[in-house]
N, C-alpha and C positions, 0 to 999 in steps of 0.2 A: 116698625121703621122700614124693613125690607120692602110690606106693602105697600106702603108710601112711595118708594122709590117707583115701582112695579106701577105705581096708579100714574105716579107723573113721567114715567117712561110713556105710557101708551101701549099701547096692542100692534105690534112692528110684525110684519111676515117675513119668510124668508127661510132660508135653508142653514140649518146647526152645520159646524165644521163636522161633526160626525155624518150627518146624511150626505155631506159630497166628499167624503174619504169613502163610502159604500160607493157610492155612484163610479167614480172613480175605479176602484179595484172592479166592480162587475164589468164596466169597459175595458180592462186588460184583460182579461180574464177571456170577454168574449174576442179580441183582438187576437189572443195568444190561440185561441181555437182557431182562427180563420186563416191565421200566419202556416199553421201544420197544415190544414186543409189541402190549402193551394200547393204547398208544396210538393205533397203526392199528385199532383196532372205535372209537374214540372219533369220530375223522373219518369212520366210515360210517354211526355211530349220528347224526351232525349230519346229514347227507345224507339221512337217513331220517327223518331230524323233519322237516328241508325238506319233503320232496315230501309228506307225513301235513297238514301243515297248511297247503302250494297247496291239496293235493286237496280239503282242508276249505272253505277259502275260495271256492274255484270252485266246489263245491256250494252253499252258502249263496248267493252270490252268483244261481247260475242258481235259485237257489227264491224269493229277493227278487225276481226277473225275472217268474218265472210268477207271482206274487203280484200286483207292482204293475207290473209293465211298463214300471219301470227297474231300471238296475245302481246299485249302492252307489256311493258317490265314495270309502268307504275302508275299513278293517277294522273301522274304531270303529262306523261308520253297520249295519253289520252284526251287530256285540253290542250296539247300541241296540236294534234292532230284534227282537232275540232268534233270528237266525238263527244265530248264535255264539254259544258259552259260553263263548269267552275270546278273547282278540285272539292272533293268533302273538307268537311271546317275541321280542321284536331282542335280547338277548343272545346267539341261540348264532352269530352272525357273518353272518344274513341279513336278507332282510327282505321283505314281501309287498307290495304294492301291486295296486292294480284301475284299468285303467282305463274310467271312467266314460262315456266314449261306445259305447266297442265291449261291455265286461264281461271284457277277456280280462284276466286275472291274472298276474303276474306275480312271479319270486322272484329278487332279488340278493344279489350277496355269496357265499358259502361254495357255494351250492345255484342252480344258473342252471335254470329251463324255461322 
C-alpha cells in the first residue's frame, strides 16, 4: 500500500525540513563568526580615534603656547580660539583634558597616554 502511495505520488525534489534546519544553523554559526570578527577592528578603530585626536589637541594646544604664552584650561578654549575645528567626541568611551599649568595633555577612559 505505502508503494502505491509512493508510485502515484511521483518522484518530487526538493529539500527535507531537516536539510534547511542544517542550512540554517551553519548560517548562524558562520554569521556569529563574522559578528566577533569585526568587532575587534571596532576597538582598534576607537584606539585610533584616541591617539588622532590627543595628537590633535597637543598640537593646538603647543601653537596657543607659541602664540600667547599660555596653555589652554580646556578643549573648548581651544575651538574658541580657532586652534580646533571641533572639540574630541566623549562618545567613543574617552575623554581628553589639558592641564593648564604644565600644557601636558591627557586621554581617559578607552585610550590611556
Amino acid at each position: 500500500m505505502l508503494e502505491k502511495l509512493r508510485a502515484a505520488r511521483g518522484h518530487e525534489d526538493g529539500f527535507t525540513l531537516i536539510e534547511l534546519l542544517i542550512v540554517v544553523v551553519i548560517l548562524g554559526v558562520l554569521a556569529a563568526v563574522a559578528v566577533f570578527g569585526v568587532q575587534a577592528f571596532n576597538g582598534e578603530g576607537k584606539a585610533a580615534a584616541c591617539e588622532t585626536d590627543w595628537k590633535s589637541v597637543e598640537t593646538a594646544n603647543e601653537a596657543l603656547y607659541a602664540k600667547t604664552g599660555a596653555y589652554a584650561a580646556d578643549t573648548a578654549e581651544l575651538k574658541t580660539k580657532n586652534f580646533l575645528k571641533d572639540e574630541p567626541s566623549t562618545t567613543n568611551g574617552y575623554t581628553i583634558s589639558i592641564d593648564k599649568a604644565t600644557g601636558a595633555v591627557k586621554a581617559t577612559g578607552a585610550c590611556t597616554h
